[in-house]
Structures are given as C-alpha cells and as structure tokens.
C-alpha positions in Angstrom: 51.9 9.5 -70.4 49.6 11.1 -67.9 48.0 14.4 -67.8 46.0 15.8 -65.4 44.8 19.2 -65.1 45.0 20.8 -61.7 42.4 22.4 -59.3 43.5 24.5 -56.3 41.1 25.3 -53.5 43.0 28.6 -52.4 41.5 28.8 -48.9 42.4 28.4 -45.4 43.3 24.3 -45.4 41.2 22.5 -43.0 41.5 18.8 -42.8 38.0 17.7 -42.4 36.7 20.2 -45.4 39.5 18.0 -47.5 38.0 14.8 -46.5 34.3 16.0 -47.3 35.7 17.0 -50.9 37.6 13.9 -51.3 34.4 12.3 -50.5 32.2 13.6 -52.6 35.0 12.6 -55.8 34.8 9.3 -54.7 31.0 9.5 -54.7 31.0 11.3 -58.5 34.1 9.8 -60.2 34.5 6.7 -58.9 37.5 5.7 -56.5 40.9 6.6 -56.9 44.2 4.4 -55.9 42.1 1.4 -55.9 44.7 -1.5 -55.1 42.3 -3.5 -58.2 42.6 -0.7 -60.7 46.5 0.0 -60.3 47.2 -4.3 -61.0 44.8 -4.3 -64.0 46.8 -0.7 -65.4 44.3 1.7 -64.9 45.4 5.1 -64.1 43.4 6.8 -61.4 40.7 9.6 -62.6 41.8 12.0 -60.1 44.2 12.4 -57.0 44.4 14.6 -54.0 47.1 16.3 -51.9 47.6 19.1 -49.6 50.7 21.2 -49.8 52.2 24.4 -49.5 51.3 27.1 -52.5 52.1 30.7 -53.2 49.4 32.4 -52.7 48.9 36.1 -52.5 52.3 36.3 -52.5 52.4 34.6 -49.4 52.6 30.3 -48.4 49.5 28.8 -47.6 48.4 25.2 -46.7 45.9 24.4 -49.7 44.1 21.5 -51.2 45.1 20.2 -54.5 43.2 18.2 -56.9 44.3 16.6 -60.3 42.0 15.6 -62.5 42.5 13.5 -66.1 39.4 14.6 -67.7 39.4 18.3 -68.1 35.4 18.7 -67.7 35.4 16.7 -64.0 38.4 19.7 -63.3 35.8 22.3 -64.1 32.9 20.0 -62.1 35.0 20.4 -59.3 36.1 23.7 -59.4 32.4 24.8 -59.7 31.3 23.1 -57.0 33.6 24.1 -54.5 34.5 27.6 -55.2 
C-alpha cells in the first residue's frame, strides 16, 4: 500500500514555477518515475500534478505534490511557502 502525504502550493499556477519546483525535487530526493526504479518495484519518493482545487471557496489551477516520507512533505512545504 502506498501513502503519501500531500503538499499544495495554493497560488496562482504558473507552469515554469512548477517545473523549477519539480526540479529542485529531482535535485533533493532523487528522480521520480524512473522507467529503472518502476521494473525493479520501487515506488517513486514523490510525484507531481497540477489540478483544479477549492480554494477560498473558489477553483484554482494549483500545484500538487505527494510525498512518501512525511519529513521531505514538510522540506518542501518550507521551502516553497
């Protein structure tokens, strides 16, 4: 089973600010959907989306981020809030 604990960056989405924080995950903890990792079984140490959320009461375009260890969550969140 996997669990991974959630980050939402709740601002205006802009596509090249969710390539700079994909980057810098790849550059911290390591690369995720690696073609090598899924045929060995590994299960990816974070993934990243952009969809629509309620926020404010209101739809907005946001980045989301999951995370399978909690503490690389609260990395992230820290880093870009």
């Amino acid at each position: 089973m996997r669990i991974y604990t959630k980050v939402i960056v709740p601002r205006h989405y802009n596509r090249t600010e969710h390539s700079t924080m994909r980057n810098w995950c790849k550059e911290n903890f390591g690369v995720s959907n690696s073609k090598k990792d899924k045929d060995l079984g590994y299960q990816n140490p974070w993934y990243a989306r952009s969809d629509w959320y309620l926020i404010n009461r209101q739809y907005e375009r946001a980045s989301c981020f999951c995370f399978r260890n909690p503490a690389h969550a609260t990395l992230f969140a820290l880093r870009w809030s």
